[in-house]
N, C-alpha and C positions, 0 to 999 in steps of 0.2 A: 576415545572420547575427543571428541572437536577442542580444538584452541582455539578462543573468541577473541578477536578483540574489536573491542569496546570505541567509541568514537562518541566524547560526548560525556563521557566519562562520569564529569561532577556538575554536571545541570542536573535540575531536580529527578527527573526522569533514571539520567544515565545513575546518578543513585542506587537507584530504588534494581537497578536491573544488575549493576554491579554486587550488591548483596546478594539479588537473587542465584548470579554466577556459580559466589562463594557459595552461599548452602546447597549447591548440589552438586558442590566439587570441582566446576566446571575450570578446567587453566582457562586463566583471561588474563588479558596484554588492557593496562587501559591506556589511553589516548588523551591526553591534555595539554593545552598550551599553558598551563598556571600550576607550576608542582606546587604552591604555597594552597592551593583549593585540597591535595589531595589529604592536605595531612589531618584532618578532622574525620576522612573515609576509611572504615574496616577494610583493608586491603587485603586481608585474607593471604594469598599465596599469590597473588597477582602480580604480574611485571609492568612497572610505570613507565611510560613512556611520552618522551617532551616533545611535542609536535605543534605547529599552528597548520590548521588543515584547510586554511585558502594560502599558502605555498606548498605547492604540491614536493618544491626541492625538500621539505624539513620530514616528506614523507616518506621518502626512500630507505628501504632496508626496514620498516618499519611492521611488513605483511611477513617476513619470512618464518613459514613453519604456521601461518593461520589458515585455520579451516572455514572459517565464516569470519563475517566482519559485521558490526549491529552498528546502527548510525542512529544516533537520535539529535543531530546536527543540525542546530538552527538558530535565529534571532528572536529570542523574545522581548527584548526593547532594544532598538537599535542606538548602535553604541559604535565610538571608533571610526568613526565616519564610515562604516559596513551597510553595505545593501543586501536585502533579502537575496537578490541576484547572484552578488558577492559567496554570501555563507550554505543558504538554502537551497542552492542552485552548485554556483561555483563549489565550494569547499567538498561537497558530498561527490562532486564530478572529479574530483583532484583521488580521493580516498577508492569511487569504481575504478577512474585507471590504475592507480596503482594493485589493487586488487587484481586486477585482471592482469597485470603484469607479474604479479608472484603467483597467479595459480590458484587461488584461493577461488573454494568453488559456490561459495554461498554468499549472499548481500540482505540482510534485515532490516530496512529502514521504516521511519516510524513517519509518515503524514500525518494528515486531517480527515476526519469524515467528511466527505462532499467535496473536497479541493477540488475535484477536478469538474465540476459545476460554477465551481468561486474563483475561474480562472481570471477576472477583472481587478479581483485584488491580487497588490503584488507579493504577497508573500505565498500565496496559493498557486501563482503564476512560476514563482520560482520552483516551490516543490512540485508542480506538474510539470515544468520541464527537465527535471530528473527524476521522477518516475518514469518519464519517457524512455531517457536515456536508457535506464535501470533496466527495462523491457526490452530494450533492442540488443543490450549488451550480449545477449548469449548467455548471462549467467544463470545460474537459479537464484532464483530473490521472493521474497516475502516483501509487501507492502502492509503495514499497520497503520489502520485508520481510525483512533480513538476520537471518542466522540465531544471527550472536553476531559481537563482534569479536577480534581476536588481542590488543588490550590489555588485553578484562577475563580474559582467563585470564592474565597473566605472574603471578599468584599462587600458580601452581602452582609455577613458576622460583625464587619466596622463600620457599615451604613447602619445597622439596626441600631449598634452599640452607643451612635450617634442619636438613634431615636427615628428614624423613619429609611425604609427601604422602599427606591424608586422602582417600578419597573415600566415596560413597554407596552401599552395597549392595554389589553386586559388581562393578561399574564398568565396563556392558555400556554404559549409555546413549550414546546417541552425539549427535554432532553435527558438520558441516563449518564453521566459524569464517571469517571472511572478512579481510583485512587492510584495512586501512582505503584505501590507495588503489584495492587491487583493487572495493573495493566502491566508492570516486570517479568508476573507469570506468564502471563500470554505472550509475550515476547522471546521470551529461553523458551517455554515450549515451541516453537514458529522455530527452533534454530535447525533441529531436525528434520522437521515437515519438509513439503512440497503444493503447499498452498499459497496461490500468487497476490491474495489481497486477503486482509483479516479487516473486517468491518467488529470496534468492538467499545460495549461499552461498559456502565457499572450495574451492579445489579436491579438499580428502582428507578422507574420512568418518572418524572417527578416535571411539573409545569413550573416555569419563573416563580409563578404564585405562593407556589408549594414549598420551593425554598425559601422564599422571603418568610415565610412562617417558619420553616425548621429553625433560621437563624434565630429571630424572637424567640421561640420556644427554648433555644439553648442557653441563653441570656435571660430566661425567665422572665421576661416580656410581653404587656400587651401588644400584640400586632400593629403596627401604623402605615402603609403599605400607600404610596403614592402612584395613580398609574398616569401614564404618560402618553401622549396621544401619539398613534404613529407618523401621523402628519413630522412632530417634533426629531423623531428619529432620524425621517428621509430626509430630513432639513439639515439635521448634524452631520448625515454621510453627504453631502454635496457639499457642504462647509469644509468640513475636514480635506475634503480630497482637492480643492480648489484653494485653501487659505493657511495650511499649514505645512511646513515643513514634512518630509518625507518618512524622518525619525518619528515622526508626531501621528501623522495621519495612517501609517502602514498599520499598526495595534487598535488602533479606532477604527476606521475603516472594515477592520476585520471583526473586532468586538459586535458592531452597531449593523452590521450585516448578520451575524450568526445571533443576535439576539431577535432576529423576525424568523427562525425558519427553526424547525424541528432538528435536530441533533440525537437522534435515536438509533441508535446501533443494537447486533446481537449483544445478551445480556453473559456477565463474564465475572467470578471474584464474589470476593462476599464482603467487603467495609463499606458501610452504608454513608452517604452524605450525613443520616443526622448525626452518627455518634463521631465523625471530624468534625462538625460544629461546634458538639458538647466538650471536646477535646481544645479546638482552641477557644474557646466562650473562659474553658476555665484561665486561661494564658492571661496574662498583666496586655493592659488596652496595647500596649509599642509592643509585645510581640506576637501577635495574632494580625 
């Protein structure tokens, strides 16, 4: 049986995938720069390990005896004065050499549906220039490209909870969201394989529209549902990328572009968006 280790560890994702590890026995090494993150995680049988993975020095000796290595290594608000460049690029570049330097003969890393279309934004810019990398290296690799997760929409659950949910245009676009452990399965499974891009999402194709009502619906809610002209969008991506800070504009930038375009991947998992609505609908307003 393969010895994983984990990169990524205690972000929400590396989560959901580290449990997955533990229920099917898998030895896994996890990988954190913040032992104080790991102590709330079922650690199972797993070996903890303190690393920050934009120094590649703190990486060393860190690969000996792994058979793959799973990366879900990135910025989701940037923080620490870190650039996408920096984590999403650099840090995962730091984790292939050493990889490749212990031997280890597999690399699982997790992108975005379409990155490599959304090469203008810089965080899509960074993960496609290690994907790159990742291809040329000679190793076997898996790329996972989910199509959105069920935690970054629960904004729609604290907009309604507010009493009206915005959306863009007329809130055709669609996309299939995946839950974070449904997408852990698809991942441990990928650890085996020899497939070079997993395009994947959750089980129901569902339009902006559609969720802005499943939220209402969970909250037991008449619908209030404001639409917004695309005009106002394309005016907020030229704003942001021209008038705010780097930290500010990389998440927006990214949001206000993937909220005009379809996000639909193969279908994958079975937790549907409404019943994590209804799930956190029932949560006190601060923690949902």
């Amino acid at each position: 049986m393969s010895t994983v280790l984990l990169a990524g560890a205690t972000g929400y994702l590396g989560r959901f995938i580290a449990q997955e590890l533990f229920s099917r026995g898998m030895p896994a090494r996890l990988l954190t720069r913040d032992l104080s993150r790991v102590a709330g995680l079922d650690r199972g049988t797993a070996e903890i390990v303190h690393a920050e993975v934009t120094r590649r020095d703190t990486l060393r000796g860190t690969m000996e005896g792994v058979d793959v290595v799973v990366s879900t290594v990135g910025i989701t608000r940037q923080q620490d004065g870190l650039t996408y460049m920096d984590v999403d690029y650099g840090a995962n570049r730091n984790l292939l050499e050493e990889a490749l330097g212990a031997g280890v003969r597999r690399f699982v890393y997790v992108s975005v549906l379409h990155g490599e279309t959304m090469r203008d934004l810089a965080i899509c810019e960074a993960k496609e220039r290690f994907v790159a990398d990742l291809k040329a290296s000679g190793m076997s690799y898996t790329v996972l490209r989910p199509s959105g997760f069920f935690n970054d929409l629960a904004a729609l659950v604290r907009m309604a909870r507010r009493g009206r949910v915005y959306v863009f245009g007329d809130g055709s676009v669609r996309a299939n969201p995946i839950h974070g452990a449904d997408l852990a399965a698809v991942c441990v499974d990928a650890l085996e394989g020899d497939v070079p891009v997993i395009e994947v999402g959750g089980p129901d194709v569902l339009t902006q529209r559609d969720m802005a009502y499943l939220a209402f619906e969970a909250l037991g809610r008449p619908p209030k549902i404001t639409h917004i002209p695309p005009s106002v969008r394309r005016t907020a991506l030229a704003m942001v990328r021209t008038c705010t800070p780097g930290r500010v504009h990389g998440p927006l930038a990214f949001f206000l572009t993937v909220a005009a375009r379809d996000m639909v991947a193969p279908e994958a998992g079975f937790r549907r968006l409404r019943d994590y609505y209804r799930q956190i609908a029932a949560r006190p307003p601060a923690a949902s």
